[in-house]
MARNU-29134 format. One record per residue (C-alpha): residue in three letters; x, y negated, z negated. Coordinates in steps of 0.02 Angstrom, whole numbers, plus 32768, in hexadecimal, padded with zeros to 4 digits. Layout:
residues N
alaXYZ
...
***
This chain:
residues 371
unk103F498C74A5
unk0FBB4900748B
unk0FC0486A74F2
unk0FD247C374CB
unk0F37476C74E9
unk0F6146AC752E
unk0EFB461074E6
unk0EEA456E7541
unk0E9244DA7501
unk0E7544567592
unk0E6B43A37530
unk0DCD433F7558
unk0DFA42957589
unk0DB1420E751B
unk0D6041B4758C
unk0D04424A75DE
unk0C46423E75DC
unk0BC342A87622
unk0B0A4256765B
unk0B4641D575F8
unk0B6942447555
unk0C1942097522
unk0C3D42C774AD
unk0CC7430D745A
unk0CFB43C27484
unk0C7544037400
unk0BE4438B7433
unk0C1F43D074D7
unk0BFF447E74A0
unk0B5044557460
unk0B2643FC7500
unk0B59449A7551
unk0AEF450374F2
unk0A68448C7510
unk0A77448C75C3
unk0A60454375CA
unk09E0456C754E
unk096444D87588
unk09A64483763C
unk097F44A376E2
unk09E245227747
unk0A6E44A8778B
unk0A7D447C76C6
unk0A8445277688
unk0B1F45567721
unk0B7744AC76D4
unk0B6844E3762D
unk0BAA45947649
unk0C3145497692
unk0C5144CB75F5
unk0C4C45517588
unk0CD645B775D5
unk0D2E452775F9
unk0D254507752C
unk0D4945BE750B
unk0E0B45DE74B5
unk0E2D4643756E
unk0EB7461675E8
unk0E50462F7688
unk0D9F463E76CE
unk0D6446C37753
unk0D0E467477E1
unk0CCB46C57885
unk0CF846877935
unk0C6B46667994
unk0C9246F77A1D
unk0C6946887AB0
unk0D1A46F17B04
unk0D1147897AA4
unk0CA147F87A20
unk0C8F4777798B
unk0D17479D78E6
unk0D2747737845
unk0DE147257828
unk0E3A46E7776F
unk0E6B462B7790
unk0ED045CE7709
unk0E7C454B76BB
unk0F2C44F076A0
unk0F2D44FF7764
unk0E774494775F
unk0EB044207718
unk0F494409777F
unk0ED64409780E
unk0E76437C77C4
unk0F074307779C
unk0F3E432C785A
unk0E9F42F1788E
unk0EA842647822
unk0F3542217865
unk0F1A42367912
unk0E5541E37916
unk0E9D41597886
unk0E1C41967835
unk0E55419B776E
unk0DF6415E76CD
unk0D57412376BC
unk0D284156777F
unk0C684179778A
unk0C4941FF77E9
unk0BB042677812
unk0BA243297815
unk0B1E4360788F
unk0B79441978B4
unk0B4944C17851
unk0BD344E577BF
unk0BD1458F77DF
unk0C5545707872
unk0CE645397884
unk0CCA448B78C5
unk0C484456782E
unk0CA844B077AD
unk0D46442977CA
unk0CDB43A977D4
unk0CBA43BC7721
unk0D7143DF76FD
unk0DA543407754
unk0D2242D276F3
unk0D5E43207637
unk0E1743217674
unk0E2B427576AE
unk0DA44229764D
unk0D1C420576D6
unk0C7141DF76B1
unk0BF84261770D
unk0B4F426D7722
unk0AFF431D7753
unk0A63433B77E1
unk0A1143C87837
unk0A8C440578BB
unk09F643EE792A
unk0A0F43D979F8
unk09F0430B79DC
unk0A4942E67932
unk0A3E4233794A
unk098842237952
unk0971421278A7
unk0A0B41B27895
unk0A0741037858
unk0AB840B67833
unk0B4F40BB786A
unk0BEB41447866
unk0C9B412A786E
unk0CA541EC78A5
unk0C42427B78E9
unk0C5C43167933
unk0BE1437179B3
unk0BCF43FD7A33
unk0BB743BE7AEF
unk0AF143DA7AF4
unk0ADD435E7A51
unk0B4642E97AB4
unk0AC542F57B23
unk0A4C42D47AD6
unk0A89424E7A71
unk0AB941E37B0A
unk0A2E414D7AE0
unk0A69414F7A13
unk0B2541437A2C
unk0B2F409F79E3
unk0B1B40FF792C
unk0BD6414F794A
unk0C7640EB7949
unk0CE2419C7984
unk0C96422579B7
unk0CEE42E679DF
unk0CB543537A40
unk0CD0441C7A3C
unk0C8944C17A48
unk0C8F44C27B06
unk0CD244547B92
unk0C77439D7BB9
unk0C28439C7C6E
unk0C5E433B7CE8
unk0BAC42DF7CEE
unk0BAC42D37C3E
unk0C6A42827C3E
unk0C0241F67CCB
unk0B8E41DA7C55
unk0BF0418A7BBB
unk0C55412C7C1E
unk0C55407E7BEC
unk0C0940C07B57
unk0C5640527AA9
unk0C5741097A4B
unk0D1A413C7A59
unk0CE641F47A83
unk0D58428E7A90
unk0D5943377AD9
unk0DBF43BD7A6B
unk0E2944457A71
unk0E2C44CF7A08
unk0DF6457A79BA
unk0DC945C07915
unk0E8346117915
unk0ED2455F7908
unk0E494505788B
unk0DDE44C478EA
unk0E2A4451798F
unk0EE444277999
unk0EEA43AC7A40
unk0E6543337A7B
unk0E4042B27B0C
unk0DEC42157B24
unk0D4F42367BA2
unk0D2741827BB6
unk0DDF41247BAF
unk0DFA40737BD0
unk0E37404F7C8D
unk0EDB40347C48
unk0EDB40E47BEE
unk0E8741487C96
unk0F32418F7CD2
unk0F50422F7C49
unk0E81422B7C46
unk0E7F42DD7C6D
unk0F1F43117BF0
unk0F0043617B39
unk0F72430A7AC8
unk0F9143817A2B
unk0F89434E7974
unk101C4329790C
unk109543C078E3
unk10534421797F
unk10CD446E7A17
unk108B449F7AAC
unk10D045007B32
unk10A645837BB8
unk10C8463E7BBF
unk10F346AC7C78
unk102A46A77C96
unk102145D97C81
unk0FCE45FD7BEC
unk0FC045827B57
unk103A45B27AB4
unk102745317A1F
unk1096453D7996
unk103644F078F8
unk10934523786A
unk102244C777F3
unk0F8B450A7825
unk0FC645CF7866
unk10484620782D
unk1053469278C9
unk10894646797A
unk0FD4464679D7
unk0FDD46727A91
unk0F3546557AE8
unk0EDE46877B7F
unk0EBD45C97BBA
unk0F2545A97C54
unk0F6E44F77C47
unk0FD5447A7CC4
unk105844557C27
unk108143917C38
unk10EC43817BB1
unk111743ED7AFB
unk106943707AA8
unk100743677B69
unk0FA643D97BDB
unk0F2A43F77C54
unk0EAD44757C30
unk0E7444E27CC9
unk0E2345817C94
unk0E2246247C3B
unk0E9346957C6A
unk0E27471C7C52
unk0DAA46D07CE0
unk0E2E46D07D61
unk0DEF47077E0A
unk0E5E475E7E82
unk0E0D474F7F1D
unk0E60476E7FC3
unk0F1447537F52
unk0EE946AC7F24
unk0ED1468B7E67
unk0E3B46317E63
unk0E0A45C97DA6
unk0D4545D97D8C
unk0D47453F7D35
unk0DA944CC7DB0
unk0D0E45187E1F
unk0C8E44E17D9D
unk0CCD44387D7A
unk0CBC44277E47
unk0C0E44587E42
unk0BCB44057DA2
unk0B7543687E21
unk0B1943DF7E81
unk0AD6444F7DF6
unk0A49440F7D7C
unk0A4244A97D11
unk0AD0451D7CA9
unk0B1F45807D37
unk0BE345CF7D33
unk0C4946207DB4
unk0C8246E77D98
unk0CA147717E1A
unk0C6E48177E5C
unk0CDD48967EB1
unk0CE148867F64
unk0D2C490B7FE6
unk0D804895804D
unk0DBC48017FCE
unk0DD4486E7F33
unk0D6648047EE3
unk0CF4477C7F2C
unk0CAC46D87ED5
unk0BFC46D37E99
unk0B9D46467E3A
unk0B1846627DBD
unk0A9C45D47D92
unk0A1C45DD7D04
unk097845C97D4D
unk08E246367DA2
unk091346487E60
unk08D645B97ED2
unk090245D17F8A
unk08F445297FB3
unk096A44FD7F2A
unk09D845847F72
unk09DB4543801D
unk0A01449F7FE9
unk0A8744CE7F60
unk0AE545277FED
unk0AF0449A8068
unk0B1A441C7FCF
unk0BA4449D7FC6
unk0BDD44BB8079
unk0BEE43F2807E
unk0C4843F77FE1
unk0CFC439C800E
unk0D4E43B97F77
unk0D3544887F63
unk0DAA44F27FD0
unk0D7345728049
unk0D9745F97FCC
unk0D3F45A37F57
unk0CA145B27FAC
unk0C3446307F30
unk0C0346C37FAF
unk0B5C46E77F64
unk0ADA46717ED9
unk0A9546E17E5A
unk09F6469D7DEB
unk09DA46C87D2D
unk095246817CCA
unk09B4467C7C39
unk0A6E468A7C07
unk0AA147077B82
unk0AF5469E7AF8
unk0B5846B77A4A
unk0B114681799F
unk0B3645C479B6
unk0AF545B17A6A
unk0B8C45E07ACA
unk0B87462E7B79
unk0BC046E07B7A
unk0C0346E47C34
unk0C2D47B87C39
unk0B7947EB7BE8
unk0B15476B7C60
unk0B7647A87D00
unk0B4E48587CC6
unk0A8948287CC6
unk0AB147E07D6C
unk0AFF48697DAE
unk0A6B48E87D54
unk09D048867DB2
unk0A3248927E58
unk0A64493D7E56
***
């Protein structure tokens, strides 16, 4: 017997343009076309995109960016996108006629809804090269934007140009969070995966005083519950966006069914000694006394079971070692088993596709040149 095949026609809102093109779903088409046959690369991912987006299919296949695991290729409902992007919507007040700035490659996740947000609630959005400084060609202002933590970076001096601002794709440092505050840019770190289209919590990084006391909490989205399973673990019930119940491998401090704390991956845990010890809670300690990408992991050791060990991306300086290791001993807020047992040193970081650190395939390096 022959299946059914399932046809879904997302409506483009009227008042949906794109680089100031103001098209209907067949100018859209043409633009697509256009975009692949004679843009530049970002153009040609974002009108790939637009063209399965304008196909008569229920769903697009999208791969996860395999920063936790071996990248896949998963079927995600386009009437779930656009779910996600009334959600976000509502939460950011961020309806018609927003103007909002796409400076992320449409080939994941992240840069594929911003597109769906724009033609589903009739923003106005303006493409550039998802370059590490997207702002510096930049010369008016956004209501929106959405970035990865190393554009945020570099686009401290150019904030001005963004009214909101989200940021995903990895978490916001701790020097990085000191640097926008004060900042006028309303700017948010997400929550999310590919699995739930794109993020389904977010917090303000640089609240008001008055808002500073739930400063650390992820609030979800509307029509998201949250709760915890036996391992702490985050489980979100989206039925608008996933069908399935998705339990995750992020171990949370659950506030409340909308709020939590985020604390690590539960798949990092260190056992060492029989204390549970969260590599990020470590890294978010460290982040002052570290200039360059670093991340805690661990080794087996016969007398702990497993001992902590922190890897920093640079060529080894032993004068930078010495001094790293006092900075640490005279650290007040890190816990004696805290204290990484050994400093490893690694040029460079092995990384997915869309620049993110692959923590299991660097430590193996690690552990190769020390063997």
């Amino acid at each position: 017997m022959q299946m059914m095949r399932t046809f879904y026609k997302p409506k483009i809102h009227q008042s949906f343009s794109i680089n100031k093109n103001t098209l209907d779903r067949e100018e859209l088409k043409r633009l697509a076309y256009s975009f692949i046959k004679e843009g530049e690369i970002y153009e040609q991912e974002a009108g790939n995109f637009l063209l399965d987006w304008l196909d008569e299919k229920d769903h697009i296949i999208v791969q996860t960016s395999g920063s936790t695991g071996k990248p896949k290729k998963i079927k995600i409902f386009k009437e779930h996108m656009v779910n996600s992007a009334k959600a976000t919507g509502k939460f950011f007040k961020s309806e018609e006629n927003t103007t909002a700035l796409l400076c992320l490659s449409a080939n994941y996740i992240a840069g594929k809804m911003m597109l769906v947000r724009a033609m589903v609630l009739g923003w106005k959005i303006d493409l550039t090269p998802p370059k590490t400084n997207p702002l510096d060609t930049v010369y008016k202002q956004y209501d929106f934007c959405a970035m990865v933590p190393l554009q945020l970076d570099n686009s401290l001096n150019r904030l001005h140009l963004i009214k909101k601002l989200i940021v995903g794709g990895g978490p916001v440092s701790e020097n990085l969070k000191g640097l926008v505050q004060g900042v006028k840019t309303k700017i948010y770190e997400t929550y999310g995966m590919t699995e739930t289209v794109s993020h389904i919590a977010a917090r303000r990084i640089n609240p008001k005083k008055k808002d500073k006391k739930d400063a650390g909490f992820f609030k979800a989205l509307p029509n998201i519950t949250l709760s915890v399973d036996n391992r702490n673990c985050l489980v979100i019930k989206a039925p608008q966006l996933n069908k399935e119940t998705i339990i995750t491998h992020d171990v949370v401090e659950l506030k409340t069914y909308k709020k939590f704390l985020w604390k690590g991956r539960y798949d990092n845990v260190i056992n060492s000694g029989g204390i549970k010890l969260y590599p990020e809670e470590i890294e978010t300690k460290l982040q002052l006394l570290i200039g360059h990408r670093f991340f805690i992991a661990s080794v087996p050791d016969d007398t702990l079971g497993d001992k902590v060990v922190l890897i920093i991306e640079r060529e080894y300086d032993k004068i930078a070692l010495l001094a790293l290791k006092e900075g640490i001993q005279n650290l007040e807020t890190l816990d004696k088993y805290e204290i990484p047992k050994e400093v490893y040193f690694l040029p460079q970081f092995i990384e997915t596709e869309n620049g993110k650190v692959q923590r299991s395939k660097t430590l193996e390096v690690v552990l190769d040149t020390i063997a």
